[in-house]
N, C-alpha and C positions, 0 to 999 in steps of 0.2 A: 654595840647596843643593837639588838635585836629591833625589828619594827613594832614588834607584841607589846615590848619595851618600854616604847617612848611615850611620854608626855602627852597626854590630853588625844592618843590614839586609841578608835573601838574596834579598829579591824582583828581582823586572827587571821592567823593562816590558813585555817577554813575558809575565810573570807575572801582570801585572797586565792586559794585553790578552787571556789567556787566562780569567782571572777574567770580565772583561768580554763574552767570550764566553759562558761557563757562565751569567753573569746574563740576558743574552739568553734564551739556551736554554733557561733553566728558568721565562722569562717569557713565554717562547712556550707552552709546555710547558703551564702556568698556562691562559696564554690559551684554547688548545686544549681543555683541558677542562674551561673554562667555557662555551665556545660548543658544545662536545659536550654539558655538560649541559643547555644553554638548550637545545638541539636537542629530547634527551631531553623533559621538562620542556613542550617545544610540542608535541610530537610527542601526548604523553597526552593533552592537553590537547586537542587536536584529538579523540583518540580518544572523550573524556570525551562530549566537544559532541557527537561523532557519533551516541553512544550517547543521550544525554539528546534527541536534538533527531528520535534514529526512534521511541525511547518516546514522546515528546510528537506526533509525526506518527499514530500508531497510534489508528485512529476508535476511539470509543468502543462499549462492547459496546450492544446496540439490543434489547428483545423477541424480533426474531429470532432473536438468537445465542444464550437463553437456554434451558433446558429452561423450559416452560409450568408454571405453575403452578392452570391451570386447562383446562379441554377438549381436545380432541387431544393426544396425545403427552404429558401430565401423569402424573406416578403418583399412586399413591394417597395418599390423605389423612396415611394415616399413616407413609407413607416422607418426604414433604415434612416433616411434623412433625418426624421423627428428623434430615430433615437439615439442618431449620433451626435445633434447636438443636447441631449439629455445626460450623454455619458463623457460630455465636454471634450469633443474634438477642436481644436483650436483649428482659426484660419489664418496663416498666413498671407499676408497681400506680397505680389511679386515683388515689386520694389523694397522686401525689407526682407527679401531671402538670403544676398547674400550674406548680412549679418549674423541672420538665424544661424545659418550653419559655418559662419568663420571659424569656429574653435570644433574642429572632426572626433575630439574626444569627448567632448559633450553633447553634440548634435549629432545625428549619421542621416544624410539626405537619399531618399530609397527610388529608386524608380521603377513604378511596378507595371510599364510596358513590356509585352512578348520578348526576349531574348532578340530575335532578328531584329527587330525594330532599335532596342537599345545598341546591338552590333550596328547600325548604319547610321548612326549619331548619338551621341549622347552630350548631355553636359557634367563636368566636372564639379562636383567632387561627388555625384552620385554614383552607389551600387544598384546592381538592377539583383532584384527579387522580382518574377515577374508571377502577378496574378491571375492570370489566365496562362494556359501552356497548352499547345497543340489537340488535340483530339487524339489520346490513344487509339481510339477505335479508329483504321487506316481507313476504312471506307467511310465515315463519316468526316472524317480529315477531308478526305479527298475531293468531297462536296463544296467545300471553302475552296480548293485551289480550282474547281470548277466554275467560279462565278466569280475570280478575281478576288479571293480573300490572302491576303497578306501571310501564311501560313499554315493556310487551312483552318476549318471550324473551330474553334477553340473551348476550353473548358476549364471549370475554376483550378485552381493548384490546390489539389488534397496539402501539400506539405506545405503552405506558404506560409504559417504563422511559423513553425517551425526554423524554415528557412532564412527568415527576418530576424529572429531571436539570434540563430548561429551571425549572422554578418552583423547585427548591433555588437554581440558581447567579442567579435573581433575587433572592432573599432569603437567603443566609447570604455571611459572609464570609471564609469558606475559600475558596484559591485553584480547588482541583474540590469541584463538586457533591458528588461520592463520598466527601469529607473529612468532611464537617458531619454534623452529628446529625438525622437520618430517622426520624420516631416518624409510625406510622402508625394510625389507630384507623380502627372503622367501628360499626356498632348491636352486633354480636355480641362483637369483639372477640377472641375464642380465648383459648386457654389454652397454652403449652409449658409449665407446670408439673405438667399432669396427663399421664397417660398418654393416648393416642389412645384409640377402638375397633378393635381390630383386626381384627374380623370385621363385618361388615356396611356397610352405609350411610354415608360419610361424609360423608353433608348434613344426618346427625343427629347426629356428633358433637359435642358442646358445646365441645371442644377447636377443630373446626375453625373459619377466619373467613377470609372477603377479603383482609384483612389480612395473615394471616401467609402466605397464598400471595403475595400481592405483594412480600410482603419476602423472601418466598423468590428472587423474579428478582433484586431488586434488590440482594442479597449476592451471587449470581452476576455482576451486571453489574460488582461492582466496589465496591460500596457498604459501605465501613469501619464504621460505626455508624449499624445501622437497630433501632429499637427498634415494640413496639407495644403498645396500652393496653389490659389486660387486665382488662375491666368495661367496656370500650366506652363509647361513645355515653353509655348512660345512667349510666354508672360517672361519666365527667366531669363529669355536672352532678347527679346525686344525691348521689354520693359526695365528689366535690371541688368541689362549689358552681362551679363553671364557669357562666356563664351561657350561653343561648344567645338566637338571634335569629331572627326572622322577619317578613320584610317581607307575607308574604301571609298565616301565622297567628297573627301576634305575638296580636293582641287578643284573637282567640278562645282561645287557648293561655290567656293570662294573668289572663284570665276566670273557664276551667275552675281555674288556681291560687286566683284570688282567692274563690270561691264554693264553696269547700271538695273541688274535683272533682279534685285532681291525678291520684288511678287513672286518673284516662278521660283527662287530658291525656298522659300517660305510656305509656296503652295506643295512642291513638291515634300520637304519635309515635314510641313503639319499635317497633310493630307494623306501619309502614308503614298504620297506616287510614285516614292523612288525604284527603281525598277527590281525586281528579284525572281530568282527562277520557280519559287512556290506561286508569280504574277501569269508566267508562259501559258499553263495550261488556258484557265481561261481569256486570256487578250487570244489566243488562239483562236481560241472556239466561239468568241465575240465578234470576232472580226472575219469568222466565217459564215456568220450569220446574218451578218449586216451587207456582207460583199452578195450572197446568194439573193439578199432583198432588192437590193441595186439593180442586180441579173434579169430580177423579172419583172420590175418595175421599166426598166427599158429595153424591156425583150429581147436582151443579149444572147444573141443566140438561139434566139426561140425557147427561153427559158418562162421565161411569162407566160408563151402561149401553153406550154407543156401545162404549170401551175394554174392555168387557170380552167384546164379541161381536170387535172389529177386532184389537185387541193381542192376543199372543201372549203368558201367563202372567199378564194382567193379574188375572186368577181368584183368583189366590193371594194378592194382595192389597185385592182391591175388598172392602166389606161388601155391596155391591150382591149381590154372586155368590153370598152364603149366604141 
């Protein structure tokens, strides 16, 4: 029996061929915009990559592109200060550094004193990237080892932001450098807890340090969590029992410890007095100027008498002259 056939049915095979149609059509219909949303859906997707793949093509920022945190073009101490804690530098208190940086793949501790300085002690587990680096120019260099400067005159590190980035992404394992946690110390270490000086000098302010101007580029450059140790240098190992190392004054350091001398091992290593041949020139030429003063203040030889007929004002101060 046919369907046409049966009993109390109105369909026809037209009816049932026009069904057949409508199921088509609306299986087209289906089709269609699914392959309209797959379209869609690639179409983003494309967009997404394009966008992820120019952010990822995009150099990173360099020294160059930053405002200077030191010499030309720097501002002053105390606007860096206001706008490092604007751009949220975090402080570090010494007693809780060594924890900050227990895990070396998540933290990397930077020390951004001169090279020489880092070579005549350091503490573990810091790299030195150092922000400031000699004076290319020899004859202005040379001015620094004239008056007793610890390596001559020194001048910012054009590549430092650079330099940080390459030693974070060898040691932390954040996919960027700029992800991981950046704790920067150096002997003075700063302060953003206190107010600046706002009028005078800021190579006297006890606030100011290396440090927090380096970390000042390096939140510029991009750098999500830079922190820096506030008690410095000697905060890490007085304070937090950090030890530190020396391959050229371990013994003598550890001497001055064991023979009841730690002031003078502490004076010598915070105070930069450890002796160095970039020191020679000036202790030289310091100590020929002081002996020559001696000479004619006691007329050693008839030297007083000389200066005080040859110099101009020497009168005012010779005994000779009364």
């Amino acid at each position: 029996m046919s369907v046409a056939s049966m009993p109390g049915t109105t369909l026809t095979a037209t009816t049932f061929r026009g069904r057949g149609v409508e199921r088509r059509a609306m299986t087209s219909t289906r089709s269609r915009c699914r392959s309209s949303s797959t379209r869609v859906v690639a179409l983003f997707d494309r967009v997404r990559a394009a966008t992820v793949s120019s952010k990822a093509q995009a150099p990173p920022l360099t020294s160059a592109d930053v405002t200077p945190g030191q010499g030309a073009g720097s501002p002053k101490w105390p606007e860096i200060h206001d706008r490092c804690l604007a751009m949220g530098v975090k402080t570090v208190e010494a007693a809780d550094l060594p924890s900050v940086v227990s895990d070396p793949r998540r933290a990397i501790l930077v020390d951004v004193r001169q090279t020489i300085e880092y070579d005549e002690w350091r503490v573990p587990p810091a790299v030195n990237v150092p922000y400031a680096i000699p004076d290319p120019n020899v004859i202005r260099r040379a001015v620094g080892y004239a008056i007793s400067i610890k390596g001559g005159l020194k001048v910012r590190n054009p590549e430092f932001v650079q330099a940080l980035r390459s030693a974070a992404t060898a040691r932390l394992s954040s996919r960027r450098a700029e992800d991981g946690v950046v704790v920067l110390i150096d002997t003075k270490g700063g302060d953003l807890t206190s107010p600046p000086v706002r009028e005078g000098s800021g190579q006297l302010d006890p606030t100011d340090s290396q440090c927090l101007r380096a970390a000042f580029e390096l939140k510029q450059a991009g750098f999500k969590d830079v922190r820096y140790v506030r008690g410095g240098l000697p905060g890490a190992i007085d304070v937090a029992g950090m030890r530190y190392e020396s391959e050229k004054w371990g013994g003598f350091l550890n001497w001055l410890d064991d023979t009841g001398q730690g002031k003078r091992r502490r004076l010598l290593m915070y105070s930069r007095l450890l002796p160095d041949p970039t020191n020679l020139p000036g202790v030289l030429g310091q100590l020929a100027v002081f002996t020559l003063i001696g000479l004619a203040y006691y007329d050693v030889g008839g030297v007083g008498s000389w200066a005080a007929t040859s110099v101009p004002g020497a009168c005012s101060l010779l005994p000779v002259c009364l």
